[in-house]
C-alpha positions in Angstrom: 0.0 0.0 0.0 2.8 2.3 1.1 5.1 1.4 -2.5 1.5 2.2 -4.3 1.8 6.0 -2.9 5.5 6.3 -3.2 4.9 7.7 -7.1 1.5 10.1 -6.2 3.8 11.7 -3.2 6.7 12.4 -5.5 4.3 14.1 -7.9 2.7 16.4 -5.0 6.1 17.5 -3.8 7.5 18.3 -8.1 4.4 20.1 -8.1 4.4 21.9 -5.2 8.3 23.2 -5.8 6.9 23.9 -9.3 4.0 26.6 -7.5 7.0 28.0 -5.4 9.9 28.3 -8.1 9.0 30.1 -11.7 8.2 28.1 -14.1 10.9 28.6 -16.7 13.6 27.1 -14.1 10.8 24.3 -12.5 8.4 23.4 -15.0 4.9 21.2 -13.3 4.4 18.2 -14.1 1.9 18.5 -16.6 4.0 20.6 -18.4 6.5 17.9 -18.5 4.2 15.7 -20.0 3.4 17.6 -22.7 6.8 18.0 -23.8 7.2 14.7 -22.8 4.5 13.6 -25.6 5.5 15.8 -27.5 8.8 14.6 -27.9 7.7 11.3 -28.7 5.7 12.3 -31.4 7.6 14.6 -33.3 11.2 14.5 -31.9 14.1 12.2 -31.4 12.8 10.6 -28.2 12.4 7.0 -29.1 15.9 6.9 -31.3 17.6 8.4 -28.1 16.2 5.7 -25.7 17.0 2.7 -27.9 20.1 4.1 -28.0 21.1 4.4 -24.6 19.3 1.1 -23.8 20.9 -0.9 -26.5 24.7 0.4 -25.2 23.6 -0.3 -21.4 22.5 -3.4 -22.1 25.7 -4.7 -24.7 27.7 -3.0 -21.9 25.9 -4.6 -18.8 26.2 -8.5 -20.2 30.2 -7.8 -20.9 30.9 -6.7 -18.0 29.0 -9.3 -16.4 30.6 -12.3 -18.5 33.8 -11.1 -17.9 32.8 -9.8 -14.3 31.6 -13.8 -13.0 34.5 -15.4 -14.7 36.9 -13.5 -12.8 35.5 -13.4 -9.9 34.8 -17.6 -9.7 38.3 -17.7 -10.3 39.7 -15.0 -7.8 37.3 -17.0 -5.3 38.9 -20.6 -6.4 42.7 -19.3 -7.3 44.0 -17.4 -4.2 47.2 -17.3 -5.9 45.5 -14.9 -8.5 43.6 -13.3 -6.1 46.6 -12.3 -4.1 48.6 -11.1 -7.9 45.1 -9.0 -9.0 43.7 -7.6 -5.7 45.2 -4.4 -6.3 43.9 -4.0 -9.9 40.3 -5.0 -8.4 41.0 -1.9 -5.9 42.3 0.5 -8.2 39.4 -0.3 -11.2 36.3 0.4 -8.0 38.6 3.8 -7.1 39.3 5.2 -10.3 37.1 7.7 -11.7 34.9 7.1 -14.2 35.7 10.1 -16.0 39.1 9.6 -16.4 38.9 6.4 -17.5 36.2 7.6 -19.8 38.6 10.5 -20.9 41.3 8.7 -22.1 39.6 6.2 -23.7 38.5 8.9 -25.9 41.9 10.1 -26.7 42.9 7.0 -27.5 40.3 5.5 -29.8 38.1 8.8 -30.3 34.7 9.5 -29.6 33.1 6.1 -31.1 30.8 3.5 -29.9 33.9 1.0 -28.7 35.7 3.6 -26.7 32.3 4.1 -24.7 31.4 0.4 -24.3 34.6 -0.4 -22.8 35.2 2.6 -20.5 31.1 1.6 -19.0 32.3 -2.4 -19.2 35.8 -0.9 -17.1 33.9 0.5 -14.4 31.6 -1.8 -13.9 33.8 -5.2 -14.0 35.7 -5.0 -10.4 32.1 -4.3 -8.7 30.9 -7.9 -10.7 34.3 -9.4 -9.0 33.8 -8.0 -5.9 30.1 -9.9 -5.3 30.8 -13.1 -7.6 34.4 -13.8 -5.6 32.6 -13.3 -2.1 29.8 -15.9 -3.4 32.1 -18.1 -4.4 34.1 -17.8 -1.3 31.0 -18.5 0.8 30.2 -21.9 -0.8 29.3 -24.0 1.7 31.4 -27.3 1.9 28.8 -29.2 3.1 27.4 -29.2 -0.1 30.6 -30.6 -1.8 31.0 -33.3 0.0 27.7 -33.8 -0.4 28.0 -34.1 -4.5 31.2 -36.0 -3.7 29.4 -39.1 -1.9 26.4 -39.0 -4.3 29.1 -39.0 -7.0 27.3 -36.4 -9.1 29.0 -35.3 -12.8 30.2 -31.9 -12.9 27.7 -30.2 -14.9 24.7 -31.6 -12.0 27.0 -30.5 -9.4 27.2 -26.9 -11.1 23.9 -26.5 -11.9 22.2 -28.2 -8.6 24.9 -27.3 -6.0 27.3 -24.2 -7.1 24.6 -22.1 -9.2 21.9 -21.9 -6.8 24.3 -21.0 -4.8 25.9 -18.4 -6.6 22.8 -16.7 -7.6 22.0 -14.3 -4.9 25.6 -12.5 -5.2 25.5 -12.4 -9.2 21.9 -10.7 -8.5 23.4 -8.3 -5.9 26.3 -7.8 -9.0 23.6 -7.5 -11.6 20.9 -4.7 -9.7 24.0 -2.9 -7.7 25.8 -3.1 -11.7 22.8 -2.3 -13.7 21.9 1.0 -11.3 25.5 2.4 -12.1 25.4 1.6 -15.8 22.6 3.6 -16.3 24.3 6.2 -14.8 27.8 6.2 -16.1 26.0 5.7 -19.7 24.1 8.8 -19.8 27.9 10.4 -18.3 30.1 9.3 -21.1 27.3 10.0 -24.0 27.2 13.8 -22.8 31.1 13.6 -22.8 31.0 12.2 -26.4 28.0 10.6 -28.6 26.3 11.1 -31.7 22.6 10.5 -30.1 21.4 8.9 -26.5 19.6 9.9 -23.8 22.8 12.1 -22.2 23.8 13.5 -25.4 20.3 15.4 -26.0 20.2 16.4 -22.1 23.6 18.1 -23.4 21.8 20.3 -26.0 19.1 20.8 -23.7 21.4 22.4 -22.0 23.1 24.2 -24.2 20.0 26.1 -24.8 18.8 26.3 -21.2 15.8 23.7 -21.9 15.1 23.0 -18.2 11.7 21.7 -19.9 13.3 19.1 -22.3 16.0 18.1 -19.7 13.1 16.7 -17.5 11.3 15.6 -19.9 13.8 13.3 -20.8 14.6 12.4 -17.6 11.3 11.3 -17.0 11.1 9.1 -20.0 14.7 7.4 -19.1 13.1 6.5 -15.4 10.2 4.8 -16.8 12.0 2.5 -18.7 14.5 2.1 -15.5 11.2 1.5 -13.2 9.4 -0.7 -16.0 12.8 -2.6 -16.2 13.0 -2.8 -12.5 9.6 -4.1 -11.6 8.7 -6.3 -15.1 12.0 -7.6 -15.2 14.7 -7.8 -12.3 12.2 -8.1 -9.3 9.9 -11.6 -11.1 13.4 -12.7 -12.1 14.4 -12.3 -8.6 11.4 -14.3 -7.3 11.6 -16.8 -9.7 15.5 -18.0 -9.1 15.0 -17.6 -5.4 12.6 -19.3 -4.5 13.9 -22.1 -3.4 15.2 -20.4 -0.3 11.6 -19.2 0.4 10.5 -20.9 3.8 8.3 -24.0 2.6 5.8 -23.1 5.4 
């Protein structure tokens, strides 16, 4: 009941600061959502979106792939834990920007120098979660597979995956909420379209209007993603620690 009137009470308070501030630096709600359709009808809107979507979401499984496999076997090798602890620590330190930066300088403002700065900054986080998973395994549960004599691919799938999951979810909604972000960052650094790279010619012309408008549109599709996609995937791969009562 209370998550039903989380949305309304945002609303009341964007349209109460809207009454106190002028509306040329806080546009209301409504007006929003004119521009909002309005956009979607007859501008760039849509384009932008798929955009930004389609190089979070390429970004998001890389850095995942690589992410797991390095952290399974940081949590299984401590001799290469021990050699790449550092790099782990330096990559969740470094700033975005900088990394972001030179990438650019390197391989100029294309769509590969952008992919891999986002895939970058979000790779140590995936290690971080996945190696702490895998360090938490519970040996009971090996030795377990070891007297039933299960193959390796039951023992993966029955024993270490279930396992596994709740860190690589941790990785994937704690991942996915800074992709978003560093995404929209790096497009307004250097894109030819996306979600941050109109925000940047918003601003350019002082379209406070636009700005939000776009904002809105890109937390939709971050709420709708959220609640149709990441919460029943959620329920549905852990369930079995739900309490059979």
């Amino acid at each position: 009941m209370l998550e039903a009137l989380s949305l309304p009470l945002l609303l009341a308070i964007w349209q109460l600061l809207a009454m106190i501030f002028p509306g040329r630096l806080f546009p209301s709600p409504i007006a929003v959502a004119v521009e909002l359709w309005d956009l979607t009808l007859h501008g760039k809107l849509l384009a932008d979106l798929g955009k930004t979507l389609m190089r979070a979401i390429t970004a998001f499984l890389l850095a995942m792939t690589v992410g797991t496999a390095l952290g399974i076997i940081f949590g299984r090798v401590r001799w290469a834990d021990r050699l790449f602890s550092t790099w782990v620590v330096v990559g969740l330190n470094l700033p975005a920007i900088v990394i972001a930066i030179a990438l650019y300088i390197w391989l100029g403002l294309t769509e590969t120098a952008l992919l891999i700065a986002v895939v970058l900054n979000k790779v140590p986080l995936v290690i971080i979660n996945i190696r702490e998973g895998v360090r938490s395994f519970s040996r009971d549960y090996d030795e377990l597979g070891a007297a039933f004599r299960l193959p390796f691919w039951r023992r993966l799938r029955l024993i270490f995956i279930p396992q596994l999951m709740p860190f690589a979810l941790a990785a994937a909604r704690t991942g996915l909420s800074l992709i978003w972000k560093i995404v929209l960052v790096f497009e307004v650094l250097g894109s030819d379209g996306g979600v941050g790279f109109r925000v940047s010619v918003f601003f350019q012309f002082f379209d406070i209007t636009g700005i939000l408008a776009y904002t809105t549109a890109f937390i939709l599709v971050v709420l709708a993603f959220e609640y149709l996609v990441m919460r029943p995937l959620e329920r549905r791969i852990l369930r079995w620690r739900a309490d059979p009562a």
